[in-house]
C-alpha positions, 0 to 999 in steps of 0.5 A: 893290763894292754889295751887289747887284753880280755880278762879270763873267766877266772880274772872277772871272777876274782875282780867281783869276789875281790870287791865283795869279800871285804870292804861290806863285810869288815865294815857292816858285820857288827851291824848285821850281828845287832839286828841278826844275832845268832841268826847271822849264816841265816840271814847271809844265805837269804841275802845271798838268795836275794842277789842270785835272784837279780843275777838271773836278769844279769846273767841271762843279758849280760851275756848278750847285751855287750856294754859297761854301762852295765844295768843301764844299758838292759834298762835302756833296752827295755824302757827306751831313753826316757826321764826314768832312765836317765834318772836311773842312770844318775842313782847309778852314779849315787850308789858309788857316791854312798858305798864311798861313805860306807868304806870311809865309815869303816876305815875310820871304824877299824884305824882308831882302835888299832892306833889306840884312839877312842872312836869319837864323832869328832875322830871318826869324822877327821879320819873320813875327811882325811882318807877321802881326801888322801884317795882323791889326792892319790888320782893327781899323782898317779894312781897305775901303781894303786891299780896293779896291787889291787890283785894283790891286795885281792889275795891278801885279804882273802889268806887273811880270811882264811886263817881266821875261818880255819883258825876260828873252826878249831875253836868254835862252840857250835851251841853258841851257833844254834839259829832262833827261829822265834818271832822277835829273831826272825824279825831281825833275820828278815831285816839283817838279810835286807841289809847284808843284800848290798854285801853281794853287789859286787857281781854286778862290776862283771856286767860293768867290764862284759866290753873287756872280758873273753867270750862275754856271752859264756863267761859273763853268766859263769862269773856272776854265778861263780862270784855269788856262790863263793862268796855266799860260802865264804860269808857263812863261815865267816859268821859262823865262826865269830859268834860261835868263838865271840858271844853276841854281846861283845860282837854287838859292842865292837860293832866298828870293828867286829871281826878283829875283836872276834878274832882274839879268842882264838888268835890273841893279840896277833889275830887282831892285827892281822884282821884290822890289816887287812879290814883296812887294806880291803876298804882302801882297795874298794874305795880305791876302785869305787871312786876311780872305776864305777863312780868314774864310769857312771859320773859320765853317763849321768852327766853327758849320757854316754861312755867314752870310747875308751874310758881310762882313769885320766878322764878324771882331768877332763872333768875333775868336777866329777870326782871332786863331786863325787868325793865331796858328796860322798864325805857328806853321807860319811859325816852326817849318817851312822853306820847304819843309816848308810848300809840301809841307803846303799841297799835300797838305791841298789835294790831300785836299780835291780827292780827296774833291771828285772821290769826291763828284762820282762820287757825284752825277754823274747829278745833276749830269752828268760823265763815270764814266770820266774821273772814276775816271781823274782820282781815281786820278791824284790818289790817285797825286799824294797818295801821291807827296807823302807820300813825298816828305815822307817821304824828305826832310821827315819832320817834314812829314810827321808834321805832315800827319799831325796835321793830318788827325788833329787836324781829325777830333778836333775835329769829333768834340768838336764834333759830341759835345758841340755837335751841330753840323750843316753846312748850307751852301744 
């Protein structure tokens, strides 16, 4: 893409539909059938409510306040430059480090079957090392050729899902798909809705690119509804498909690789491959983008409190501390946390962000227009989703827990150091 060239409704789109469908729902599907079971449509569709509630905040400022800092700048405009913002800024940057973790996690989940390796502590980790190594190997040696296949990669992956979901729909036992709505099920829809919440995060790389896209104030609101409600179509029947065609059990014991074994009832051996193909072709994409694109991005502002002018993957050379931090905190998370430590992480740095994007817009509203009462409605629905989360990390993953805990506490200290001692300031527009 020139310099100058503005991307299209369609091409924003596609780039926030590309990053959500995929790497989240190939790496944490099994996971989501565990807690979910049959309600696993269900708990996409709340979910999918979840993210349109934030959308509202992005769409209704994203299309006037014009910057790639994205959430951070709607923060910045409503809480001013302060300690709280600046330390916003860096769990910005740590979101990027933990879906790192949680794309290696699903690499290694779907590679080791696929060359017939057992999926081992010790093989899983080697696999992490191996591929966060390769993707930060890949920026020294040029990565524009990685960069123009992502479209085509985008493609692929989506006519891969494709023929699973029509395939699949001509096989499917629809009794197989009857939701239970008894308490014990509910409880697991609640919580799997909570955490499939970070399968929709994608949208907000639209506020992150608004500098380069055509007529902002237009097509940044379209893009994130669009990309939400496609996607949300899409992980429906990606759901109903698998456990109307796979029963529950067996989707629970490929939780690493879920849609792949779901796809040979109906596909054979063919629908295998072609699934694990395309489930490591959509992580090696995201991660790609993940460690290139936002953790590059949002390293700068949490260390120097401003985007450069023009922000190219070369900024890499200038700072390589960053990306090796970011590549090295990210293989971290990846070996000390499962699968689902991860997701539950990952979703509640997000929903922290969101919260303080919709106190910020509550702030600003006059300015910038949104409706008081839908805005207060739409925070304590999240302030319900975040208090849920921790819960649920509580009763059933306490060590993630704890690191969500640190994770907040260790982005405040460090802003602090860095606003003592380098009297940094954010400046972002």
């Amino acid at each position: 893409m020139g310099r100058n060239k503005k991307l299209s409704l369609i091409e924003v789109s596609s780039m926030a539909i590309g990053t959500m469908i995929g790497a989240s729902i190939f790496s944490i599907f099994g996971l989501g059938a565990k807690i979910a079971g049959n309600d696993l449509p269900e708990a996409f569709i709340l979910s999918g409510i979840y993210a349109l509630i934030v959308a509202y905040s992005y769409a209704t400022l994203g299309g006037k306040i014009i910057s790639n800092a994205g959430p951070i700048a709607f923060i910045l405009k409503g809480l001013g430059d302060n300690i709280v913002t600046g330390a916003l800024s860096i769990l910005m940057w740590l979101t990027y480090v933990v879906s790192i973790s949680l794309f290696v996690k699903g690499f290694a989940g779907y590679f080791l079957p696929f060359i017939h390796i057992e999926s081992t502590k010790l093989a899983i980790g080697i696999v992490e090392v191996i591929v966060i190594a390769f993707f930060t190997a890949l920026n020294f040696f040029g990565s524009k050729a990685v960069g123009k296949a992502e479209f085509y990669i985008v493609l692929t992956k989506v006519f891969i899902l494709l023929v699973f979901i029509i395939g699949g729909f001509i096989t499917i036992n629809w009794e197989m798909t009857t939701p239970n709505f008894d308490t014990i099920h509910t409880s697991g829809l609640l919580n799997a809705s909570i955490i499939f919440f970070l399968s929709y995060v994608g949208f907000g790389l639209i506020t992150n690119s608004s500098e380069n896209v055509e007529n902002p104030k237009k097509n940044v609101p379209l893009a994130i509804y669009i990309s939400i409600f496609f996607v949300m179509i899409f992980y429906i029947l990606i759901s109903l498909v698998t456990i109307g065609n796979l029963p529950l059990p067996d989707i629970i014991k490929a939780q690493e690789n879920a849609l792949a074994i779901a796809a040979k009832p109906f596909l054979g051996n063919f629908g295998f491959i072609l699934i694990t193909i395309g489930a490591l072709f959509s992580i090696s994409s995201a991660l790609n983008a993940t460690i290139f694109g936002g953790a590059n991005i949002s390293y700068s502002l949490a260390k120097d409190g401003e985007l450069p002018e023009i922000f190219e993957r070369k900024v890499w050379f200038k700072s390589t501390e960053g990306l090796y931090l970011t590549a090295g905190l990210g293989l971290l998370f990846a070996l000390f946390f499962d699968l689902g430590a991860i997701a539950s992480i990952t979703s509640t740095v997000f929903t922290v962000i969101y919260i303080f994007v919709l106190i910020s817009h509550l702030k600003i509203r006059k300015a910038y227009g949104g409706n008081g009462i839908l805005i207060i409605i739409n925070l304590i629905i999240l302030l319900v989703v975040f208090g849920a989360l921790m819960k649920y990390q509580w009763d059933t993953q306490i060590n993630a827990f704890y690191a969500s805990i640190f994770t907040f506490l260790g982005a405040f200290i460090i802003e602090y150091i860095f606003r003592k001692y380098r009297k940094r300031e954010l400046k972002v527009n």
